[in-house]
FIGUDO-596140 format. One line per 4 residues: number of its first residue (from 1); their letters; for each residue x, y, z of N, C-alpha, C, O, CB. Coordinates in steps of 0.001 Angstrom, whole numbers. Last residue first. Glycine has a CB too. Layout:
<recs>
NUM	a	X Y Z X Y Z X Y Z X Y Z X Y Z; ...
</recs>
This chain:
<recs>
185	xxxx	21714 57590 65084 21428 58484 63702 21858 60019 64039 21746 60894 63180 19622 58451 63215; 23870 54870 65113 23190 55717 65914 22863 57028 64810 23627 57360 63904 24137 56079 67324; 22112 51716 64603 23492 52633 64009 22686 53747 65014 21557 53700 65504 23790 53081 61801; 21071 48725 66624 20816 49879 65541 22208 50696 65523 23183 50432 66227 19415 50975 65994
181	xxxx	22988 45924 67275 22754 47393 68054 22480 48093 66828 23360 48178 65971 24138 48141 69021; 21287 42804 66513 22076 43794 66135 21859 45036 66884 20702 45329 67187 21935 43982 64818; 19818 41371 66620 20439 41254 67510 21115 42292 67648 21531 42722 68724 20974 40325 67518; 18561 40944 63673 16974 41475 65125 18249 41724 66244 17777 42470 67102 15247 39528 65970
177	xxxx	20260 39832 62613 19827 40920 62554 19146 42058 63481 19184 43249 63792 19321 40665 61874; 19533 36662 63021 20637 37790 63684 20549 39082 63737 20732 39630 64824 21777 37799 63144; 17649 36353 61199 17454 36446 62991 18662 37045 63572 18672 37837 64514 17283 34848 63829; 17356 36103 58732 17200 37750 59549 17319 37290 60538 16917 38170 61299 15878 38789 59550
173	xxxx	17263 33997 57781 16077 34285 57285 15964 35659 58208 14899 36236 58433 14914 33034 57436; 19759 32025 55620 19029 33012 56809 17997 33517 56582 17574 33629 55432 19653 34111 57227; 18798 29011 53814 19689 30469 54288 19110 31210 55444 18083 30914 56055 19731 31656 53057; 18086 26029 52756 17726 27157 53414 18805 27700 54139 19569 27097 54893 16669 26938 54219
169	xxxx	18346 24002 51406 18730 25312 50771 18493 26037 51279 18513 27117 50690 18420 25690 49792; 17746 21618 51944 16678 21769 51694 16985 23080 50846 16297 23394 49875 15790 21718 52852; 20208 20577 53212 19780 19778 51755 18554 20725 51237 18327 20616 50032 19155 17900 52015; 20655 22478 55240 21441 22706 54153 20836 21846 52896 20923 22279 51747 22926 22341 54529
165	xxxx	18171 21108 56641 17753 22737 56369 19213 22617 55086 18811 22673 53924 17963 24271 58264; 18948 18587 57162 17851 18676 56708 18155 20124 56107 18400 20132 54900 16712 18408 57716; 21895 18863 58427 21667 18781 57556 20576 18698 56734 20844 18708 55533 22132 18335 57547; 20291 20863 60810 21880 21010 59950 21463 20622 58660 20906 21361 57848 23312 19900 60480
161	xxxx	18971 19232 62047 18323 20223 61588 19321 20646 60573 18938 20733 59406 17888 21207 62611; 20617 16757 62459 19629 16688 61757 18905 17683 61340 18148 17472 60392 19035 16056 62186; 22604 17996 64023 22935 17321 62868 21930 17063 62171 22199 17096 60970 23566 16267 63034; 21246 18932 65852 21558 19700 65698 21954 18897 64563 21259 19402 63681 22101 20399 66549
157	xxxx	21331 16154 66660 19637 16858 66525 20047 17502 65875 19606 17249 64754 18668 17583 67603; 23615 15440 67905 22963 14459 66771 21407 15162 66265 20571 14582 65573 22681 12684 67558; 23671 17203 70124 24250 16983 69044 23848 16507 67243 23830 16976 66105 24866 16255 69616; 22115 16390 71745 21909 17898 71361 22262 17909 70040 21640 18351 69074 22759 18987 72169
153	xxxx	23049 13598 72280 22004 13800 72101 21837 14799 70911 21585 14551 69731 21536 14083 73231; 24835 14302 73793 25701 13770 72015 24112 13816 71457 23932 14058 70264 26830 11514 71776; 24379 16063 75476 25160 16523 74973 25290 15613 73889 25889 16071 72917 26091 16820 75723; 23040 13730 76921 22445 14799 76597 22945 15680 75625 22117 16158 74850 22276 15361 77556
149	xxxx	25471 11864 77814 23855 11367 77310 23157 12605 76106 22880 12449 74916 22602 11342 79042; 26420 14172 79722 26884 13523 78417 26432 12783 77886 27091 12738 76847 27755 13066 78333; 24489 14132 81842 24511 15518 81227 25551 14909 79327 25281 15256 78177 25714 16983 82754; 24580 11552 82738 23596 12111 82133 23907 13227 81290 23596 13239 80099 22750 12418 82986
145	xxxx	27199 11782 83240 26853 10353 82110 25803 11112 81623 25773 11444 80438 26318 8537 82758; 29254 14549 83966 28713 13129 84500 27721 12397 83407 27827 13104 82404 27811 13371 85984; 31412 16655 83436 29994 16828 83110 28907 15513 83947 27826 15834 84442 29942 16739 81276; 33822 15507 83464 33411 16956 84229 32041 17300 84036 31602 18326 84556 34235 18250 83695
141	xxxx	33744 12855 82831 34501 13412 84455 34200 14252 84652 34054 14505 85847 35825 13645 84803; 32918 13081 80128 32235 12308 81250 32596 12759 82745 31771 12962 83636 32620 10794 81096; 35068 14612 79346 33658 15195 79125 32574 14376 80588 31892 14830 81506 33052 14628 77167; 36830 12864 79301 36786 14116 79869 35738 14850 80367 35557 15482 81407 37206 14763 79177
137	xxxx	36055 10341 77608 35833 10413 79262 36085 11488 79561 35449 11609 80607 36595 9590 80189; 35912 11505 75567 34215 11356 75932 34716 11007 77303 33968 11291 78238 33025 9998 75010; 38271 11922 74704 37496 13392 74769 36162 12398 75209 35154 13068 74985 37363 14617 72977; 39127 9886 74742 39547 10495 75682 38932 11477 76148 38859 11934 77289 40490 10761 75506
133	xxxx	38216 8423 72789 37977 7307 73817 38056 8440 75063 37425 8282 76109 39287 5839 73834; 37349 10458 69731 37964 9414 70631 37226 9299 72226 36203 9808 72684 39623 9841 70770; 35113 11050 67858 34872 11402 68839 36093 10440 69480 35583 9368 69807 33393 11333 69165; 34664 11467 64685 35624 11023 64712 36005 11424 66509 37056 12042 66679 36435 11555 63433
129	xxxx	32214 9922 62109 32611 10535 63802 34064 10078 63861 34606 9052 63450 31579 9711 65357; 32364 11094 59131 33134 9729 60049 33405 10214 61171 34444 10813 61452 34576 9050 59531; 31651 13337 59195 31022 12744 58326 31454 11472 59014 30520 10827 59491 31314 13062 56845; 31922 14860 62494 32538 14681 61163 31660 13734 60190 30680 13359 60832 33995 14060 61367
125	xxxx	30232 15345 64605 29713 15845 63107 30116 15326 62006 29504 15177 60948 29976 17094 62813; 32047 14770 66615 30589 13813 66011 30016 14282 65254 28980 13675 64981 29484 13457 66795; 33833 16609 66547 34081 15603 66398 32767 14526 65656 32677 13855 64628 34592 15392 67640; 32322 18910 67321 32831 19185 65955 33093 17781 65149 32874 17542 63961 34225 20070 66073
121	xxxx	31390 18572 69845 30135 18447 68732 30707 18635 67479 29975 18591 66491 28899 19563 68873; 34422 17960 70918 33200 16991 70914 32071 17128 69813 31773 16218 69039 32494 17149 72242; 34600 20975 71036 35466 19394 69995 34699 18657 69659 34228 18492 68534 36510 18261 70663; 32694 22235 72662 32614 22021 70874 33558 21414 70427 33486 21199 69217 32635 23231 69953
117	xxxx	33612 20978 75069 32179 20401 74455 32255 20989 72876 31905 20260 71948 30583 21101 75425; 35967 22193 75501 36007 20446 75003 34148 19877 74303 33713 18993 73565 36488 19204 77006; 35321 24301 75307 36100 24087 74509 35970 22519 74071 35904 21904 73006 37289 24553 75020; 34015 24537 77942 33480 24683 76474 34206 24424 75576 33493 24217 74595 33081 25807 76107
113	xxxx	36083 23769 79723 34787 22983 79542 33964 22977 78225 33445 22044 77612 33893 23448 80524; 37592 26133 79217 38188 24598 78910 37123 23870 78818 37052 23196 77790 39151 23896 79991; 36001 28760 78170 36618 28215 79417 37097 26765 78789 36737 26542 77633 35457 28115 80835; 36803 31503 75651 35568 30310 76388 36316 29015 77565 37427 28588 77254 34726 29165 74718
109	xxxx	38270 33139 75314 36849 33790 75130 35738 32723 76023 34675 32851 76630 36418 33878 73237; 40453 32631 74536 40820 33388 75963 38803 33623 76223 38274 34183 77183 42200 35423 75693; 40762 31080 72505 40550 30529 73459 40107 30751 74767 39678 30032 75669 41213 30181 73464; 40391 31601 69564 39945 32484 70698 39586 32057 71988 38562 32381 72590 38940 33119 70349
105	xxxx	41032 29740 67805 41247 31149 67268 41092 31818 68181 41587 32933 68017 40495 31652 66258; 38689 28119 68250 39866 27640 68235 41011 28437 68609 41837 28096 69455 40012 27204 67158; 36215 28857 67474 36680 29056 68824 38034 28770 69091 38538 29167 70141 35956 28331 69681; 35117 29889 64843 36482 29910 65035 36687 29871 66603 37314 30815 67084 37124 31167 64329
101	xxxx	32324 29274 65494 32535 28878 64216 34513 29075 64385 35141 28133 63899 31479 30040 62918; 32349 31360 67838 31894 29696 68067 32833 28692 66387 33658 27778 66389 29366 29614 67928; 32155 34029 67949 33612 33628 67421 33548 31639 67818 34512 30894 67995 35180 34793 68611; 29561 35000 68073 30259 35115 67023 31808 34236 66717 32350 33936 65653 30375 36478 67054
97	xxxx	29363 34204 70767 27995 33823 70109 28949 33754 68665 29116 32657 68132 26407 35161 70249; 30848 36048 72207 31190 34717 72182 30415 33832 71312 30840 32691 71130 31141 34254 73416; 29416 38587 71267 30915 38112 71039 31475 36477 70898 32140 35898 70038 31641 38677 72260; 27278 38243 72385 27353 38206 71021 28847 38067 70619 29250 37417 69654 26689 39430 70436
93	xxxx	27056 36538 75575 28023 37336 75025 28030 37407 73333 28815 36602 72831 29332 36800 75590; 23395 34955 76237 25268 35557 75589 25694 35891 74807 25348 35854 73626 26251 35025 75429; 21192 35716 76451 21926 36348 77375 23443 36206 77265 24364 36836 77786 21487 35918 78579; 19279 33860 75413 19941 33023 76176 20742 34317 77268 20912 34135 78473 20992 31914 75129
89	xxxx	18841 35416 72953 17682 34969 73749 18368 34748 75290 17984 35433 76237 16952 33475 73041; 21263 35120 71697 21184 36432 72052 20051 36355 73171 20160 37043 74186 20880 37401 70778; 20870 32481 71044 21781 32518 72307 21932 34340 72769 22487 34778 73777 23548 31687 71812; 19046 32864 69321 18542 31809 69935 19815 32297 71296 19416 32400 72456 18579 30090 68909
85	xxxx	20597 34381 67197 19294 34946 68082 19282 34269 69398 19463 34884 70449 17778 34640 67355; 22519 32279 66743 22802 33663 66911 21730 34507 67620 22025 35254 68553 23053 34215 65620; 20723 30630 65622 21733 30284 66476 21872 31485 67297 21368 31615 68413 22995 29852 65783; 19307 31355 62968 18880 30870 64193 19843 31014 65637 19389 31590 66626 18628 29471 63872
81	xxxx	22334 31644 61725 21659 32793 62046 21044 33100 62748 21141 34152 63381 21195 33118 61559; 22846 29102 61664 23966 29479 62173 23154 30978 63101 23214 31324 64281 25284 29729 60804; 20936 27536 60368 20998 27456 61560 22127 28281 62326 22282 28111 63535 21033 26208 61740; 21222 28922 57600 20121 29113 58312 19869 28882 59998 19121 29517 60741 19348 28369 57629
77	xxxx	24139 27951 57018 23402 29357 57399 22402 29710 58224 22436 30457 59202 22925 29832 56502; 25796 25567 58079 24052 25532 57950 23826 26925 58273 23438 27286 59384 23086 24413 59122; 28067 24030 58545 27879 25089 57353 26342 25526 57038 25869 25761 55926 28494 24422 55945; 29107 22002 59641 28144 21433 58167 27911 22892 57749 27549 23048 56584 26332 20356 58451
73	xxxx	30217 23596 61829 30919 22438 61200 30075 22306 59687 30689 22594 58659 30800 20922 62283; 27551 25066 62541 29238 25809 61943 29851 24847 61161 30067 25055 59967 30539 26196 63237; 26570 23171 63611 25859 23696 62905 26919 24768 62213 26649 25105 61060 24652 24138 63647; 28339 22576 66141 27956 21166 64855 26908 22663 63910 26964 21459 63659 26406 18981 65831
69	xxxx	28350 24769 67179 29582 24214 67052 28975 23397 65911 29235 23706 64748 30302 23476 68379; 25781 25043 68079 26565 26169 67433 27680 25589 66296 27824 25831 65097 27372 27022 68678; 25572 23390 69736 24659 23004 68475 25284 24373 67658 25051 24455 66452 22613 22939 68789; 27461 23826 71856 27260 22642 71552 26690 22272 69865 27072 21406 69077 26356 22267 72642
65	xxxx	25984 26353 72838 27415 26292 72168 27807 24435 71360 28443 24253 70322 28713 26741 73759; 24161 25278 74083 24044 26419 72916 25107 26581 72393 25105 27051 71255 23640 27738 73255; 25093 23495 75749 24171 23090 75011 24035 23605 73794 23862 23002 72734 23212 23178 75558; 25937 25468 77858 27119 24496 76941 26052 23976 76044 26589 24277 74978 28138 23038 77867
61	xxxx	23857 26893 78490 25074 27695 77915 25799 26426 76820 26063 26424 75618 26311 28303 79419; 22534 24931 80069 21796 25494 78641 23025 26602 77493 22997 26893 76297 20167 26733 79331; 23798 21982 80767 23826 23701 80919 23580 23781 79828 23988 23184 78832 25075 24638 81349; 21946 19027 81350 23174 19268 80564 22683 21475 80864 21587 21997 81067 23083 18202 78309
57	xxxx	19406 17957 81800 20907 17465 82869 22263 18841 82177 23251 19287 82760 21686 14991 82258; 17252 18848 80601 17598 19914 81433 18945 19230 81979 19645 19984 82655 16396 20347 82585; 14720 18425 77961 16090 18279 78651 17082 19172 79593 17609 20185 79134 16771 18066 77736; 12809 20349 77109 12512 19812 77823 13716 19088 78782 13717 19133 80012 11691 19232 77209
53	xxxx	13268 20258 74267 13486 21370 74651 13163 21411 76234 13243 22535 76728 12767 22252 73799; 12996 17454 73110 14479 17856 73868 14697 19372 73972 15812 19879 73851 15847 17258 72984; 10074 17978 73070 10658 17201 74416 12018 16987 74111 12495 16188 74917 9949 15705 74802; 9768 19539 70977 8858 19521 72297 10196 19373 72857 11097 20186 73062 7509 18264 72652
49	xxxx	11109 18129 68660 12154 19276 69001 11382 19945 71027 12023 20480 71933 11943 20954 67176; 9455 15912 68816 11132 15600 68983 11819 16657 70055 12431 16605 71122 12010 15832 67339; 7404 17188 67590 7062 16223 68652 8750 15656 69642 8914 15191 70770 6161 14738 67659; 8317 18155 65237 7862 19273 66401 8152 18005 67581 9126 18043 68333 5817 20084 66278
45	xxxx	8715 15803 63807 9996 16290 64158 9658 17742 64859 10608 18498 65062 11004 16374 62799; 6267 14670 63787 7430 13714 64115 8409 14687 65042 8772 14605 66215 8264 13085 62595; 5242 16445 62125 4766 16090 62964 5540 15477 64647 5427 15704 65852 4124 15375 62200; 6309 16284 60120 6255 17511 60639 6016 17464 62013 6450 18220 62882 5357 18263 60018
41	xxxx	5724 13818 58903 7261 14320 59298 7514 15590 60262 8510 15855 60934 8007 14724 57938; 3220 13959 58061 3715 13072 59572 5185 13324 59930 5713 13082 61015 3607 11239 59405; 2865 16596 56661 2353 16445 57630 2979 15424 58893 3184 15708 60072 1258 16182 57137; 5134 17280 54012 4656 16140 54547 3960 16265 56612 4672 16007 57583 6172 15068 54232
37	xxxx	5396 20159 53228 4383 19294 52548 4476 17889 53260 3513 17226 52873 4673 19179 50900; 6079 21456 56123 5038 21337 55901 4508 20577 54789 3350 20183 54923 4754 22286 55952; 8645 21345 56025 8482 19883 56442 6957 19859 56330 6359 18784 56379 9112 19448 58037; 9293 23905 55050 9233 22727 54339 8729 21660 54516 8337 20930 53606 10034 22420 54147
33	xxxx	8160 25411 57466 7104 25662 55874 7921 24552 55352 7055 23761 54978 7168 27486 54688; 10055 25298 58549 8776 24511 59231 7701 24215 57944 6901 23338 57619 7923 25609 60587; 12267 25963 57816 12001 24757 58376 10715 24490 58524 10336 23324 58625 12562 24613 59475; 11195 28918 57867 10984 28221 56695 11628 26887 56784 11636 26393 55656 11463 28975 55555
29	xxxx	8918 30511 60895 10457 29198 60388 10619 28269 58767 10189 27124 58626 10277 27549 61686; 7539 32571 60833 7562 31708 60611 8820 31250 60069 9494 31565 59089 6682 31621 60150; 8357 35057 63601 8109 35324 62100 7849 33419 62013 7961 32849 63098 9788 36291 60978; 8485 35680 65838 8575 36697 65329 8251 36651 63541 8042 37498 62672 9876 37111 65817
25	xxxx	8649 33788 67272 9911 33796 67391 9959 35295 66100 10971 35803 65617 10711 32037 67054; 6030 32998 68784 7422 32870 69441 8936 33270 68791 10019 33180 69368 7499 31475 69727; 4507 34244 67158 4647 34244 68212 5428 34400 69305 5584 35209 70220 4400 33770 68207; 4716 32736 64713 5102 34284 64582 4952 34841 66001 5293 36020 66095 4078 35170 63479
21	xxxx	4273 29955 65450 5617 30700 65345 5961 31824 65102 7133 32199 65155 6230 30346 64685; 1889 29700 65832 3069 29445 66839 4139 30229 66926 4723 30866 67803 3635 28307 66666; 963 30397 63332 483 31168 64589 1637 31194 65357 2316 32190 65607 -740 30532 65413; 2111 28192 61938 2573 29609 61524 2012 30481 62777 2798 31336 63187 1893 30143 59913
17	xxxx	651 25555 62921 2017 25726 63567 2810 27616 63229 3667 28164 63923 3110 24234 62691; -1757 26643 62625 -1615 26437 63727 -27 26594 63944 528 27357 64735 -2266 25233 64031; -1677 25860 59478 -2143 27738 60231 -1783 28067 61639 -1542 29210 62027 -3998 28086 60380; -717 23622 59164 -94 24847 59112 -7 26312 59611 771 27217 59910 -188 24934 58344
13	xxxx	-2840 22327 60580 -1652 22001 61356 -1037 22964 61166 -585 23585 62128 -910 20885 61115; -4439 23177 58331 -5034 23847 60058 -3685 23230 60759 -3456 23879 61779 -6996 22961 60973; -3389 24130 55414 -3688 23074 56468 -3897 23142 57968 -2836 23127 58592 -2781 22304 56397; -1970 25083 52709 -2273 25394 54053 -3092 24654 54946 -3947 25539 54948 -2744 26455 54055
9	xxxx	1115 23362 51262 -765 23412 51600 -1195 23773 53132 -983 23214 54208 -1573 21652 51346; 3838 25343 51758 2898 24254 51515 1292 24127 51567 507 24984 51972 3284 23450 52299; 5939 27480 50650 4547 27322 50437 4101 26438 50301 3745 26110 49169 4093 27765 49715; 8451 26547 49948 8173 27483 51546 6852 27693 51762 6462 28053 52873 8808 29097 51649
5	xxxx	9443 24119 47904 8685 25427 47858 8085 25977 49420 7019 25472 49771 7373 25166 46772; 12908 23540 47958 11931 23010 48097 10757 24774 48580 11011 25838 49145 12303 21576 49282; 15794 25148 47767 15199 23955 46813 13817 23287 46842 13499 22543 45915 16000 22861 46983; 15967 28246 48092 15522 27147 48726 15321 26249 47808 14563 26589 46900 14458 27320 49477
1	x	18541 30338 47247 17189 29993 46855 16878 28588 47378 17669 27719 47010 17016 30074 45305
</recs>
């Protein structure tokens, strides 16, 4: 049960941003219905999510695995579920989409590059980053400054939807679901 009410004052920003979003993603984002009782926050944080959807140095694969990884770490249903669509969108492997939260457990599934990018987003999640000196030059050598710019970036966002949506109580809201192969009748 959400701690905050999913019903804010409807408001032409609201009507506008609920259009958006049954649009694009099939239904309205109860992220969005919270940040709806404060307008400049809402505001703030579309205006954010715009233009680092806009970032391009960094692979949209490692990126998605990136915010997977920190959104597994804090335990953010709601973003986990998002997640799960969002990389079904993307064209990957639901398999690999599923075993992010235990990649550890399944090495044979994701290449060394990915591996080190969800240390990395597991690392800077910790409550006390705990990112050493080694895993950011690795990362730096095989990725280069920008694309690792981008990546702690992804990160630190994904920490903010994380933990905004877990303080707020928000759970899934079906997007995985939509991914799912129907049963055969």
């Amino acid at each position: 049960m959400p701690r905050i009410s999913l019903t804010p004052p409807r408001t032409l920003l609201m009507r506008i941003g609920a259009w958006y979003s049954r649009r694009t993603y099939g239904k309205v984002l109860d992220p969005g219905q919270a940040y709806g009782h404060n307008p400049r926050v809402l505001l703030s944080y579309v205006r954010l999510e715009q233009r680092a959807a806009k970032w391009n140095a960094l692979d949209a694969g490692l990126k998605h695995l990136a915010v997977m990884a920190s959104a597994a770490r804090i335990n953010c249903s709601w973003c986990m579920d998002f997640g799960y669509w969002e990389g079904h969108q993307q064209g990957m492997a639901a398999e690999k989409i599923e075993r992010v939260p235990q990649w550890r457990e399944a090495p044979e599934l994701f290449t060394e590059l990915e591996r080190l990018v969800m240390e990395y987003a597991e690392a800077m999640t910790e409550t006390e980053p705990a990112v050493t000196d080694e895993l950011a030059a690795a990362l730096i050598a095989r990725l280069g400054e920008a694309a690792f710019v981008e990546l702690t970036a992804v990160v630190a966002l994904e920490n903010w939807r994380s933990r905004v949506n877990s303080a707020f109580g928000l759970t899934s809201q079906g997007f995985s679901e939509t991914c799912q192969v129907p049963a055969k009748r």
